[in-house]
C-alpha positions in Angstrom: 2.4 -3.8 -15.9 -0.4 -1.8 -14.3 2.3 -0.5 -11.8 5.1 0.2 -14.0 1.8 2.0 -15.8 1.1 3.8 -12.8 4.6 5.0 -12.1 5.8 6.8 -15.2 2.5 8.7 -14.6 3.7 9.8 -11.5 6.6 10.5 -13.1 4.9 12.6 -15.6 2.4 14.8 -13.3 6.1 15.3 -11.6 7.3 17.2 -14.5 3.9 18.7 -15.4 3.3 20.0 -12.2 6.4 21.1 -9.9 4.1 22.6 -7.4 2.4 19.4 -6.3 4.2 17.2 -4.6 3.5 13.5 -5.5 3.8 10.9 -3.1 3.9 7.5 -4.2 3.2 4.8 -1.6 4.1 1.3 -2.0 2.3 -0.6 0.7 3.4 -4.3 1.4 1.2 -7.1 2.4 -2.1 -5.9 4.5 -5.3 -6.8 5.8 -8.5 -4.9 5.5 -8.5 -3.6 8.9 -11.3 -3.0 11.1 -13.6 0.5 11.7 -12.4 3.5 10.0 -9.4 1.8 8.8 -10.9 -1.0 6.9 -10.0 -1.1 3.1 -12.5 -3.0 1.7 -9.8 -4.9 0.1 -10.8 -8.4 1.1 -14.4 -7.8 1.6 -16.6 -10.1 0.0 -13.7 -13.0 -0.1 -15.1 -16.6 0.7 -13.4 -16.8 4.1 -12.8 -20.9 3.5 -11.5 -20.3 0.0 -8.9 -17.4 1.0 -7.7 -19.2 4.0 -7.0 -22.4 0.8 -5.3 -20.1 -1.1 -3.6 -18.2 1.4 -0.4 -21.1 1.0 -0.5 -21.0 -2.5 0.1 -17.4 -2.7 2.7 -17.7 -0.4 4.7 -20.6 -1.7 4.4 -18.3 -5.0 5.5 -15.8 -3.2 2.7 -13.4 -3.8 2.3 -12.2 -0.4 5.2 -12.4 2.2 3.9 -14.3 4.8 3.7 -11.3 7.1 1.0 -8.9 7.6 1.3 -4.7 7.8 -0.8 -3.9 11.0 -3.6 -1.5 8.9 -3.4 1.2 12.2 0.4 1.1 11.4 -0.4 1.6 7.5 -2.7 4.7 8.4 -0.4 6.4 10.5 2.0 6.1 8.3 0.3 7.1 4.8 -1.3 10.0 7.7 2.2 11.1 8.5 3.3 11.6 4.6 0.2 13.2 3.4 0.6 15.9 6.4 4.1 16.8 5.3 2.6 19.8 3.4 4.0 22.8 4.1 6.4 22.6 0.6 7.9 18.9 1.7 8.1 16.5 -0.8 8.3 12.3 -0.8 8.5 11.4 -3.7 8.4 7.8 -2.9 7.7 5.9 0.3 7.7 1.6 0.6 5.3 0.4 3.9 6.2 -3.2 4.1 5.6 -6.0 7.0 7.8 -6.3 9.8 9.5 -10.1 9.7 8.3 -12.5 12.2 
């Protein structure tokens, strides 16, 4: 709900404000990464627990199964942020590559 939430706000700065172009990123499945391009996402998980609950999600499908490299995920976000220049996305999906 928090992301349907989350998109008609985008939606709505859209029409608010023409002159900023909005990007939303979807980003698939990902690990936190190490150096500059750790997330934080997973820090602080129980190691033992997450790698128990790791088939669970997956047989729920909550995760795919597959893992977006984060160096990939940077570059990526990088290269759509530096558009600039008057270019707009207005939506870009960064999913895992299949095994």
């Amino acid at each position: 709900m928090s992301k349907a939430a989350l998109d008609k706000l985008v939606e709505a700065w859209r029409a608010e404000h023409p002159a900023v172009g909005f990007t939303r990123i979807v980003v698939g499945d990902c690990d936190s990464g190490e150096g500059p391009s750790r997330s934080e996402f997973n820090s602080g998980w129980d190691a033992g627990t997450a790698a128990e609950m790791y088939p669970v999600w997956h047989a729920r499908h909550y995760i795919a199964g597959a893992l977006i490299d984060v160096d990939d995920l940077v570059r990526t976000v990088d290269h759509v942020v530096r558009l600039g220049g008057g270019a707009t996305v207005t939506s870009v999906t960064v999913t895992p590559r299949t095994s």
